[in-house]
C-alpha positions as CSV (number, residue, x, y, z in Angstrom):
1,X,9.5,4.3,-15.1
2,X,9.1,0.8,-13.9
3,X,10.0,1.6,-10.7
4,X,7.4,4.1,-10.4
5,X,5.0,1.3,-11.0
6,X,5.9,-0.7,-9.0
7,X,5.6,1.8,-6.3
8,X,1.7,2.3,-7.8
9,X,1.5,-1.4,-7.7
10,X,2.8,-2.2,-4.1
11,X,1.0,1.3,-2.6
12,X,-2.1,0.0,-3.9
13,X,-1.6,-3.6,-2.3
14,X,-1.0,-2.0,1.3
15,X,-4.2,-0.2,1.2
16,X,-6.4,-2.8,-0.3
17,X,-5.1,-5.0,2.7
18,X,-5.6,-1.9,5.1
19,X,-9.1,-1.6,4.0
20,X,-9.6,-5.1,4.0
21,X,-8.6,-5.1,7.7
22,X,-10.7,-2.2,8.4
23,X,-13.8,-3.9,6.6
24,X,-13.2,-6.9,8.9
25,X,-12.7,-5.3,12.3
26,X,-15.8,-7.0,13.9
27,X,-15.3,-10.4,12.5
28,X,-14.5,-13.3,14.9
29,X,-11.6,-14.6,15.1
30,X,-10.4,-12.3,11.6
31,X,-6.2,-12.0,11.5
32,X,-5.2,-8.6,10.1
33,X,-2.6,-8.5,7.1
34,X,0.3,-6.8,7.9
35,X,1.9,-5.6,4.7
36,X,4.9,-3.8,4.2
37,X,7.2,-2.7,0.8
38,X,10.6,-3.8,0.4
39,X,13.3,-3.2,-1.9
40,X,12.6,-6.3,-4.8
41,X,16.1,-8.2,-5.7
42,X,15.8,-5.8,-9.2
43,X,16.0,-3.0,-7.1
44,X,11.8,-1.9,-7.5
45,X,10.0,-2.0,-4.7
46,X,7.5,-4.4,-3.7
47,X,4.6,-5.7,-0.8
48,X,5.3,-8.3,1.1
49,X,1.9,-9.4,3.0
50,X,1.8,-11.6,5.9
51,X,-0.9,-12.6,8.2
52,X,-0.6,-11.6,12.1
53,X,-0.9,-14.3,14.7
54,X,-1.4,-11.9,17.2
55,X,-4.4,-13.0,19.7
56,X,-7.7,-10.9,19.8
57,X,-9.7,-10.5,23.3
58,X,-11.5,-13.2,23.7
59,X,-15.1,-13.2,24.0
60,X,-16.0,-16.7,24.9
61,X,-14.5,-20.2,25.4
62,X,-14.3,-20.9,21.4
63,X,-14.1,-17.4,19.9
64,X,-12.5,-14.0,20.0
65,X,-12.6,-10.5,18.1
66,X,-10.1,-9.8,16.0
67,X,-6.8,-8.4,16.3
68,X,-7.4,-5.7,13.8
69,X,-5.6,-1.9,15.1
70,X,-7.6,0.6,14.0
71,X,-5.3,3.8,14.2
72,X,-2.2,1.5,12.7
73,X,-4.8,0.7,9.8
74,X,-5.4,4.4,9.2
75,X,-2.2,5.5,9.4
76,X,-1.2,2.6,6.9
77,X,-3.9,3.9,4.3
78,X,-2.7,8.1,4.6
79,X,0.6,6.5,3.9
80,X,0.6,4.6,1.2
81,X,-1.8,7.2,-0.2
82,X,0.7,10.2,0.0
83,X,3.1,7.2,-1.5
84,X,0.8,6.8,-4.3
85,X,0.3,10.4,-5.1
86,X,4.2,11.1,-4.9
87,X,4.6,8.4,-7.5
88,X,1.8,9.7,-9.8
89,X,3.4,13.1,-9.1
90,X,6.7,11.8,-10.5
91,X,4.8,10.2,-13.9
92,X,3.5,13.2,-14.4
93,X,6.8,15.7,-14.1
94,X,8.6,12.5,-16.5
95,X,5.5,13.2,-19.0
96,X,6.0,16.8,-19.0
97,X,9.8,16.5,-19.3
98,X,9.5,14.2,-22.0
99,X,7.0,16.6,-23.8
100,X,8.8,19.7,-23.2
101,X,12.0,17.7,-24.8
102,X,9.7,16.7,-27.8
103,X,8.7,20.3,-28.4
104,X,12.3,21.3,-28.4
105,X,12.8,18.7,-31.6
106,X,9.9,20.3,-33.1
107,X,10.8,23.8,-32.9
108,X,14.6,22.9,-34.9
């Protein structure tokens, strides 16, 4: 079960930073978080966020756009959604499971 939250937990990290990149597209000089979920050292999964260094165009002698890629954003957020509905998906069979097992006590 932990696991599964952790999967919620890091899911919901890479969209909030995929929408956060999204919400800053026009903003000079704005970085875009790159995040991505790893395997944790107790084997859950977690984000990892870093900021790109990656250059934007440059617009004038002191500023540029940013470096923000719209279609890589977009695919980031479909992903971790489907991510997030798989693990809620998964909670949900375990609940059912666990209730189906606690209705077999019952009937004895």
């Amino acid at each position: 079960m932990a696991n599964l939250i952790a999967a919620l937990n890091a899911n919901s990290i890479v969209l909030a930073n995929a929408a956060s990149n999204v919400a800053n597209l026009n903003t000079q000089d704005y970085k875009s978080i790159r995040t991505t979920i790893v395997q944790g050292s107790n084997g859950n999964p977690s984000a990892v966020t870093q900021r790109t260094t990656t250059q934007g165009t440059p617009i004038d002698e002191e500023y540029e756009t940013s470096n923000v890629d719209l279609p890589q954003e977009y695919g980031d957020m479909i992903l971790s959604q489907r991510c997030y509905e798989a693990a809620l998906s998964a909670i949900e069979a375990r609940e059912e499971m666990l209730k189906d097992l606690m209705d077999v006590f019952v009937d004895r």
